[in-house]
C-alpha positions in Angstrom: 12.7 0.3 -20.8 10.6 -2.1 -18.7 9.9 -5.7 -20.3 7.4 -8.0 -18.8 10.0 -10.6 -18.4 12.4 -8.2 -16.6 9.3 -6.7 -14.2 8.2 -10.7 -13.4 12.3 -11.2 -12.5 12.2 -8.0 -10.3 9.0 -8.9 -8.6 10.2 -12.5 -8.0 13.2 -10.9 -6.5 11.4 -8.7 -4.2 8.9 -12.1 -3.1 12.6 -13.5 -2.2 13.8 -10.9 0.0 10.3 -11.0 2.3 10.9 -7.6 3.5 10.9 -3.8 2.0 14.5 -3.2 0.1 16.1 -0.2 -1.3 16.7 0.0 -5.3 19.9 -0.9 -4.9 19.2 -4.0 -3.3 17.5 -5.5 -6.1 19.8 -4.3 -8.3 22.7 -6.3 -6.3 20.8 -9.2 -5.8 19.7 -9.5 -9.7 23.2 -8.7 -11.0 21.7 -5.1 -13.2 22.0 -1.6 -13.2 20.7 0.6 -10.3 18.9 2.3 -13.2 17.6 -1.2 -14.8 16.3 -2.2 -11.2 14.7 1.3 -11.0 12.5 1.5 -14.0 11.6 -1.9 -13.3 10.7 -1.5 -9.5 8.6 2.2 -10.6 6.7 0.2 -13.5 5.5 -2.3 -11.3 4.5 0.7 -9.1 2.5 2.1 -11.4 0.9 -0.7 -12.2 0.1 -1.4 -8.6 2.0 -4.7 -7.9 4.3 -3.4 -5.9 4.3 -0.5 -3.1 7.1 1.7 -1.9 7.7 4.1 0.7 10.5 6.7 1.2 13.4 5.8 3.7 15.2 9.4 4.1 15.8 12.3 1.4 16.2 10.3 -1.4 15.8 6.6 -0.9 13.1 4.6 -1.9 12.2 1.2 -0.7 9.6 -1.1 -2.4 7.5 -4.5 -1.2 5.0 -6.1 -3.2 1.6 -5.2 -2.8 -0.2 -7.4 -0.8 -2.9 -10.0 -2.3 -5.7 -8.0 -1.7 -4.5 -5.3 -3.9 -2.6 -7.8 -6.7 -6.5 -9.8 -6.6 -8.0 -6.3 -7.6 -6.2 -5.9 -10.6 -7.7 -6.9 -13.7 -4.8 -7.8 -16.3 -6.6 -8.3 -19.2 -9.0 -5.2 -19.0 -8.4 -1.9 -21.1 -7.3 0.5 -18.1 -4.2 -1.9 -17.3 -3.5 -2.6 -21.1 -3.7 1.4 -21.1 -1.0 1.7 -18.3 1.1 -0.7 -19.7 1.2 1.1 -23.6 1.8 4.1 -21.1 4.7 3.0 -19.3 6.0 1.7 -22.7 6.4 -2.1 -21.3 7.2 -4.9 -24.5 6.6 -8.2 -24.6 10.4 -9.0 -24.0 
């Protein structure tokens, strides 16, 4: 289950790398499961802070959404507060 301190570490991690990078990638780089790196990487999809594309069948790469997007989002307003009771993310 998605925390907001894991999703902060995952998006930091993805601000290091500069560049679109599979699931796995993160998942190497931050020492956790695949799956960990995963539900991470999709939250923060959902919530629009990141953005991924498909690289083959079943790979997914993600890069995080650029400031234009991240400036639109209003984290303190019921729709996001909605997403996040959604997506089931706790405090820590």
């Amino acid at each position: 289950m998605p925390t907001r301190s894991n999703m902060s570490s995952v998006l930091s991690a993805l601000l290091d790398f500069g560049q679109p990078v599979s699931t796995m990638q993160v998942a190497k780089a931050m020492c956790i499961s695949w799956k960990t790196a995963r539900d991470n990487l999709e939250a923060l999809f959902k919530l629009g802070m990141v953005e991924r594309g498909k690289v083959g069948t079943n790979k997914r790469i993600f890069w995080r959404a650029d400031d234009k997007i991240l400036d639109k989002i209003n984290f303190e307003s019921e729709e996001f507060k909605k997403k996040e009771k959604a997506l089931e993310i706790k405090e820590r």
